[in-house]
N, C-alpha and C positions, 0 to 999 in steps of 0.2 A: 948637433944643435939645430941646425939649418933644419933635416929631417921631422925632428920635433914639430920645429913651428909650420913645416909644410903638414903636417899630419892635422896639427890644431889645425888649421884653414878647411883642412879636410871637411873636418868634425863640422866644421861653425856652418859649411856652404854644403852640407851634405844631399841636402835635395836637386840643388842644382847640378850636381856632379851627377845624380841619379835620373836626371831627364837626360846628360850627354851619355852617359855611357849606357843608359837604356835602347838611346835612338841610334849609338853605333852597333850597338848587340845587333836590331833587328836589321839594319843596313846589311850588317857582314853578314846573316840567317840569310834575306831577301838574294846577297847578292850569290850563294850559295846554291839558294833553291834555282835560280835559273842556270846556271854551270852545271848543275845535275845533270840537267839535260840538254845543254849546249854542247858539253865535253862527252858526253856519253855517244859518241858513235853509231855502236853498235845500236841502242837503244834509235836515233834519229832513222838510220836503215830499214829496220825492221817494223817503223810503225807508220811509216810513210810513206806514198811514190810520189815525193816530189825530188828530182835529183840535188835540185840546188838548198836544198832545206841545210845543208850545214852551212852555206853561203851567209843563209840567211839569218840562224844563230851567231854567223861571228859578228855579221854586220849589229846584232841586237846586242852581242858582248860590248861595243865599242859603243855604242848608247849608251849601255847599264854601267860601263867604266867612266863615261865623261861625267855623267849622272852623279855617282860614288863621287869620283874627281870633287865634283864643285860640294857635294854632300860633308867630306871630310876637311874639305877646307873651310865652309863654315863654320861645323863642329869644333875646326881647332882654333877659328877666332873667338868664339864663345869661351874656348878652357881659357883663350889665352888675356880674355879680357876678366873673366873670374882670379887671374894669379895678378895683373900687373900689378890694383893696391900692394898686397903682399908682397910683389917681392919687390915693388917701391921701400916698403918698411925696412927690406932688411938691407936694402944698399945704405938708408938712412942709417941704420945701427951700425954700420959697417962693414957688412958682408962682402966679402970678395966677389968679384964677377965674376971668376971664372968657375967659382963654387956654386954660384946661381944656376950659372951655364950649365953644368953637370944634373942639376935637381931640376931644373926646366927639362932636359935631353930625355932623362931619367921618369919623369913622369909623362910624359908626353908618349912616350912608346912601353909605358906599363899601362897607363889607361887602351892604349890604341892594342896593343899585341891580347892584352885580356877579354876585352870584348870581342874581340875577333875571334877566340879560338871558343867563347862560349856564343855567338853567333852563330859557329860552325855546327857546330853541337845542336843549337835551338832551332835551326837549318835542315839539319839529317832528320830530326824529329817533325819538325812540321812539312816537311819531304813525304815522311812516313805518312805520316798522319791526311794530310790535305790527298795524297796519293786513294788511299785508301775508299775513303767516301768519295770522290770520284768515281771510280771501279766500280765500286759497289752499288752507288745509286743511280750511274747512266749505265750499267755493264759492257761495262769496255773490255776489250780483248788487248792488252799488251804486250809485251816482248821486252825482256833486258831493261826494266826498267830496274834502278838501284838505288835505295833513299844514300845511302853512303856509299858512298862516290871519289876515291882518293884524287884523280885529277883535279874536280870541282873544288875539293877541298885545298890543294895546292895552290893551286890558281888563285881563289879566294884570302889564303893567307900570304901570299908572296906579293899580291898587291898591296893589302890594307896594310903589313909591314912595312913596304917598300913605300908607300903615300904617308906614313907614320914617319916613319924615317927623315924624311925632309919635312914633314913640318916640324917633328923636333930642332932641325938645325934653323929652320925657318925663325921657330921662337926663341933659339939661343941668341941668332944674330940679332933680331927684334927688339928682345929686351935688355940685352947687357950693352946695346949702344944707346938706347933711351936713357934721358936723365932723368933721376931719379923723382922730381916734382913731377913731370911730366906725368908717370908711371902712375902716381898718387890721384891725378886728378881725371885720370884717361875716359875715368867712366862720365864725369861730368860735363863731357864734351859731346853736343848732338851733332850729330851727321846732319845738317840742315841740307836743303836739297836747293838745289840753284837753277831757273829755267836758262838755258842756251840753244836758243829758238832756230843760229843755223846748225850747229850739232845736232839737236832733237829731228829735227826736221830731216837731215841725211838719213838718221839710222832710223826714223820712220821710213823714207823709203827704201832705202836697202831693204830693210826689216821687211816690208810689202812684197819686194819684188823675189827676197830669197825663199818666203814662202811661197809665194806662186810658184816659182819654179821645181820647187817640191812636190807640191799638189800636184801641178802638168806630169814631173816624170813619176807620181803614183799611181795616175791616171794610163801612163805608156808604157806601165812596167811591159808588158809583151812586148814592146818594142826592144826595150833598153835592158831587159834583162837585169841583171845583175848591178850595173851601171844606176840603172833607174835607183835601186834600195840606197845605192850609197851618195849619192846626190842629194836623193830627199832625208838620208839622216844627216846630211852635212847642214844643208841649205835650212831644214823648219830650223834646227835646233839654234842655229845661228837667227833667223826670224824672230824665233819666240821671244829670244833671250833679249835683242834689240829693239822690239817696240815694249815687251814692260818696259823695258831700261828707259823708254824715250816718253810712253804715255803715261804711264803710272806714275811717273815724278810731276810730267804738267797737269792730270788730271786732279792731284790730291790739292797743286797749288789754287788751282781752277777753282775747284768747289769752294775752297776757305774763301776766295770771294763773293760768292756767290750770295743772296741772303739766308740762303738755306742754315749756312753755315751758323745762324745768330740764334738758331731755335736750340733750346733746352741744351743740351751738351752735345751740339754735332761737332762744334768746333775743337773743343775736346776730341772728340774723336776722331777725326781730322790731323788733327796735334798731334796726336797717338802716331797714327799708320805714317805722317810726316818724319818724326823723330829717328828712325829707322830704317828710311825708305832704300837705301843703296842694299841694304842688306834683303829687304822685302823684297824686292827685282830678283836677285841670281834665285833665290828659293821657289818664290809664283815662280818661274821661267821651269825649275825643276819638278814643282808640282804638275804644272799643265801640262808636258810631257810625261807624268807618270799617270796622271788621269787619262791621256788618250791611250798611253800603251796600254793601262788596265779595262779600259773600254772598250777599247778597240778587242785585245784578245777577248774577254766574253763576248762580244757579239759576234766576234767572229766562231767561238767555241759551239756557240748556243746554235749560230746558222749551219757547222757542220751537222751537230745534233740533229737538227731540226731535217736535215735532206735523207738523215737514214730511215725514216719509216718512208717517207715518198719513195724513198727508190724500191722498197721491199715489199710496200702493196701494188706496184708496176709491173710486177712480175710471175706474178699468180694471185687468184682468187683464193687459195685455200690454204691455211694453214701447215696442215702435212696430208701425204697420205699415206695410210697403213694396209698393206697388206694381210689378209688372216689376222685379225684382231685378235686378242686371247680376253678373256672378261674381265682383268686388272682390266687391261690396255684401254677397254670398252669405258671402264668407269671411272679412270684416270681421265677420260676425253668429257666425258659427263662433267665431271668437277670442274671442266673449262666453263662450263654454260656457254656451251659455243653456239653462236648463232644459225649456225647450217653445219649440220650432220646428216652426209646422205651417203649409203651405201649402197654401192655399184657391184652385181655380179658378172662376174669372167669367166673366160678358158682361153688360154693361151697354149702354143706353142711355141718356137723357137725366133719365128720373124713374126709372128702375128699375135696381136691379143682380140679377140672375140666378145663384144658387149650386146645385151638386149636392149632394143631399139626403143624398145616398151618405158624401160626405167628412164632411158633418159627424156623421152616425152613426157611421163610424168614429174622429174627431177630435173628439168634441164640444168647444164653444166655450163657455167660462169668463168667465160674468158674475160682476160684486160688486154686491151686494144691499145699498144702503143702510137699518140697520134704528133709526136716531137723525137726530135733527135735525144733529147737530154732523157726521155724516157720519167719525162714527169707530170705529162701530160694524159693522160689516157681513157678510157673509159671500159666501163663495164658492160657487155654482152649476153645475154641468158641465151643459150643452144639448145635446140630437142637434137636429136640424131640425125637429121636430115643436115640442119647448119652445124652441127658441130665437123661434119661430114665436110662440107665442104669448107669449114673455117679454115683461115693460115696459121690460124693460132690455138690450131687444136694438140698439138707439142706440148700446149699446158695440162693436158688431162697425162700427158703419157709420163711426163716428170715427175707426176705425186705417183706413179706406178715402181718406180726406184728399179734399179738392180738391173739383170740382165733384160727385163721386160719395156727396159726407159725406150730402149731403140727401137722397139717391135709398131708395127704399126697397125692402127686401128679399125675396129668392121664391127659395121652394126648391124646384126641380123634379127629377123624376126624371132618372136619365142621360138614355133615350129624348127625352122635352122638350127638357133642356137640348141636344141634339147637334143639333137640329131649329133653332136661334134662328141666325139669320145672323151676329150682331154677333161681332166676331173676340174668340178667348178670352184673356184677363190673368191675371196671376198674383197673389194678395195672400200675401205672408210676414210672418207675424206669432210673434214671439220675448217670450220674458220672461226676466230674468235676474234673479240670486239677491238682486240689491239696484243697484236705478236709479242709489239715491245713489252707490256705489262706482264706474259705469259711466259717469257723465255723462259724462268728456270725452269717451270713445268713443264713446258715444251720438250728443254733440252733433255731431261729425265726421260720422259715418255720416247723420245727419239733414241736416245743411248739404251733403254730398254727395248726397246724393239728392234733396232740394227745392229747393236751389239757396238756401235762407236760414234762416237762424236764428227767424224771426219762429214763435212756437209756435201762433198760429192758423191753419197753413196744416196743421200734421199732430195728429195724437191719440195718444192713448195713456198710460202710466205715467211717460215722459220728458216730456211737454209740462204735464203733471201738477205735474210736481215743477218744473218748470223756471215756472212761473208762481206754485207756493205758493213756491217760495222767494223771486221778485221780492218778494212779498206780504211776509213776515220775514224777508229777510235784514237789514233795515236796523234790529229791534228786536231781532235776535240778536247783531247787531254789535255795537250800541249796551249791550248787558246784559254780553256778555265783555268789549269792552275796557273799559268803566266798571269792569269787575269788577276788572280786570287794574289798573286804573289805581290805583284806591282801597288794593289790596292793598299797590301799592307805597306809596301814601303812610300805609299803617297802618306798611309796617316802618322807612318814613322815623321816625315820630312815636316809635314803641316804642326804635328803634337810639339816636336824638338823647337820649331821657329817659334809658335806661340808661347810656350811655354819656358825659352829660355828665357823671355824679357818680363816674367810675372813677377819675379821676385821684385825687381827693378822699380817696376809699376805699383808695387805696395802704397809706399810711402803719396804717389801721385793720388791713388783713391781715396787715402787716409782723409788726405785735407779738401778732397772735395765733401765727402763724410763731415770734415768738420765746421765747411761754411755753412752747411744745410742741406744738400744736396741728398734725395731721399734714394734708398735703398733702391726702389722702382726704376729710378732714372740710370744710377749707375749699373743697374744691370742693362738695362736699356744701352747705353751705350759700349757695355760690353760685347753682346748681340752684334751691334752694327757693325764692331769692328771688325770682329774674328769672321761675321757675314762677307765684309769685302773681302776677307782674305781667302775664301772658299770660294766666293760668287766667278769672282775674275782667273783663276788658273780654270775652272771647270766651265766657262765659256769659250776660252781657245778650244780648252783639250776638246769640246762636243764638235766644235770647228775641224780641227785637226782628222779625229775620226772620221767627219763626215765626210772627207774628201779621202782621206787613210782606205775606207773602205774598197776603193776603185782595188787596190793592187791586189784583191781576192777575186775579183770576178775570175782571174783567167785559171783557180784551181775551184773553185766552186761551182757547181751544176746551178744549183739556183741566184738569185742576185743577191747579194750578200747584206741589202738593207730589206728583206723579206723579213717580215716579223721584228725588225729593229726596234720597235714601240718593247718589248717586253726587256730586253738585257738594259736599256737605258733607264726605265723602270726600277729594276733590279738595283742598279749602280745608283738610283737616284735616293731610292731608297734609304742604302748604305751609307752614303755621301751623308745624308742628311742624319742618320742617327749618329756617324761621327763628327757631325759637326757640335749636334745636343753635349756630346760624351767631352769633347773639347770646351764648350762654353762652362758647363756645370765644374770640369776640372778648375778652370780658368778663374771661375767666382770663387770656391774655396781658395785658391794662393791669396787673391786680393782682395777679396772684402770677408777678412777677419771678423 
């Protein structure tokens, strides 16, 4: 019987049920896609020389679990404030409590154990998937990556069980010692918010001083190594969490004084973000940290990106170079529209290769002049055969000659000389085109046809260049977008589940503003403003947070890590802001029927 009437409740509150077990699915997907690659080892080795890089995944696990932590625990006050009417009714009809206890236990790790194992699943899939266009559209070189991952997946389900688990007992103990009126009215009771000016006042400054001292050791990670990550995961997250907790409740009482408060429906919306607010806190606290993880990894993604063509045009002026062209090869090179196509004639022997002095006077040959350590600095050179004669960086003509000819070294002699040497003449074609990166597959075709492999120590040039610094980052650029991509989702998981658990709620609230007068314009208006604050304020720490976050990349990044930082914040602000549209437009259909 019990069963029945839990199933009616089902039925009656089914959309609500369908925003929580939506927002667990992608939690348990989110928390999965990152254990992919935490737990994957092999995968962490193989696509990175940083040695402490699994240090630094577990320390990221122990965020993404405190994260889940407080995520699941909202979530299970939200089931748990949807059942109390309910199961107030049936202590009133007479139901046994230790019958409750069972069907509370009972549902509590059927909603939690089922989204989870279909998180798991929606996880592998968007693993696959977000994997894939990665690869495809930056051409990343990988290793041992795996969308299904049974560690990750273990990990994944032995948590959200195990955190299932105790909130089932959590809400057994909960509700079977609550009385029964209590239970009835639970929901008509507002969390009103109280100022206590010397408590706020501490965990303001704690709050201040614990994120300094995070920032300071992101800033010293070289010093503190190791030390440094796990201080500032201690420290902001503790920060963050203590000044919402302390400003957000005096700022919301603040403004209601203010006169602002008296115009059209601010105070109303005031009212709103008030009525809620202890539970507003721990959520902002968890959005702003997942808006900086998800910022922070894209920009940091986008700045690896960003260092592979620098370091690849640093290293030669020329694309490839080809020995004995054959006429595909010729018109495979054509189809580049390559900017400089010059063909140099040879003879070579054993330790020597022999060029006309003529060609390159006419041709001269285009070194890059390393003028920094980091090798990002440099410049370009035009040589006739006299300077390229004396160039130190005439190395670069002999590395687009590939094979046993790389090592021979170079002599320019007059035509006369040169027509005098016996050894039979070869041809060297050497092309540059307007961007390597854009040309790789052609490239790589036209190189694995002409060397007969892919291996990039057998030829030279601005493709084998690129094609070795990308093995080098592709696997910290991977790593930085999809974390980026991942975490995004689980901020709109976290934002959609808050707003949206209290729409139902909020009905009846817009009904009767609806029926004093209050025109459709206004109440959207002040729907905007609300769900505004509730986006505006976690996505100002989190820009915060990043902006000192970025220090801890200087010491594996060649360039400085806010280089181009104008574009991925763009990008995110962009995103930010159409799911804010996609959240308000949701928002207006629950409550203004």
């Amino acid at each position: 019987m019990l069963t029945k009437l839990a199933m009616t409740g089902f039925k009656h509150r089914w959309r609500d049920y369908l925003v929580l077990f939506s927002g667990l699915i992608m939690s348990s997907a989110i928390f999965y896609m990152f254990e992919a690659l935490a737990t994957n080892h092999d995968f962490l080795k193989q696509n990175t020389g940083i040695s402490m890089i699994g240090m630094i995944f577990q320390f990221g696990s122990v965020l993404l679990t405190i994260i889940t932590l407080v995520y699941i625990s909202y979530a299970n006050s939200f089931l748990l404030s949807m059942r109390k009417r309910d199961y107030g009714l049936f202590m009133l009809v007479g139901a046994r409590k230790s019958k409750i206890g069972q069907l509370i236990w009972l549902e509590t790790l059927l909603v939690g154990i089922s989204a989870t194992l279909i998180g798991i699943i929606l996880g592998t899939a968007l693993t696959a998937g977000i994997s894939q266009i990665l690869i495809n559209s930056l051409g990343l070189e990988l290793h041992h990556l795996a969308a299904w991952y049974f560690p990750a997946a273990a990990v994944t389900l032995l948590l959200y069980v195990g955190l299932f688990l105790v909130a089932g007992l959590f809400n057994l103990i909960a509700l079977t010692k609550t009385p029964a009126l209590k239970l009835l009215h639970s929901n008509d009771q507002p969390n009103r918010p109280q100022i206590k000016p010397a408590r706020q006042l501490i965990e303001i400054i704690v709050g201040l001083i614990s994120i300094a001292i995070g920032y300071w050791s992101m800033g010293h990670l070289k010093q503190l190594q190791l030390m440094g990550i796990g201080i500032a995961l201690v420290t902001i997250v503790l920060g963050t969490y203590l000044l919402f907790n302390a400003i957000f409740v005096w700022l919301m009482i603040a403004l209601k004084r203010l006169p602002v408060a008296n115009r059209g429906l601010n105070g109303f919306t005031l009212s709103q973000l008030s009525f809620r607010i202890r539970n507003y806190t721990k959520m902002l606290s968890i959005v702003a940290m997942l808006f900086a993880l998800a910022l922070g990894a894209i920009t940091v993604g986008m700045g690896f990106h960003s260092q592979i063509p620098l370091m690849t045009n640093s290293n030669n002026a020329y694309d490839l170079g080809l020995v004995n062209t054959t006429k595909s090869e010729q018109q495979q090179i054509a189809a580049l529209k390559p900017k400089t196509n010059i063909t140099y004639h040879f003879k070579a022997d054993k330790k020597t290769v022999y060029y006309q002095a003529s060609e390159f006077n006419q041709h001269p040959f285009t070194t890059i002049e390393v003028q920094d350590k980091a090798q990002l600095s440099y410049k370009t050179v035009h040589n006739n055969a006299a300077q390229i004669k004396k160039s130190g960086f005439n190395y670069q003509l002999m590395q687009l000659q590939s094979g046993s000819m790389e090592a021979g070294t170079p002599v320019f002699l007059s035509s006369a000389a040169y027509q005098k040497l016996a050894q039979p003449e070869q041809r060297l074609t050497i092309f540059t085109t307007n961007d390597v990166v854009q040309h790789r597959a052609a490239l790589k075709r036209l190189a694995k046809a002409h060397f007969h492999t892919t291996d990039v120590t057998n030829f030279g040039g601005r493709y084998a260049s690129y094609v070795m610094v990308n093995s080098m980052y592709s696997g910290l650029e991977f790593m930085g977008m999809f974390l980026g991509i991942a975490f995004l989702a689980m901020l709109a998981s976290c934002l959609m589940f808050k707003i949206l658990s209290g729409a139902d709620a909020d009905k009846h609230r817009y009904a009767m503003l609806a029926k004093i007068g209050t025109t459709k314009h206004q109440l959207r208006s002040a729907i905007d403003k609300e769900i505004a604050v509730l986006f505006i304020l976690p996505g100002i720490v989190g820009i915060v947070h990043v902006l000192f976050g970025l220090q801890m990349f200087k010491i594996i990044m060649i360039t400085s890590p806010y280089t181009g930082i104008w574009l991925p914040f763009l990008i995110f602000a962009v995103l930010y802001l159409l799911y804010y549209l996609i959240t308000v437009n949701i928002y207006r259909r629950i409550v203004l029927q």
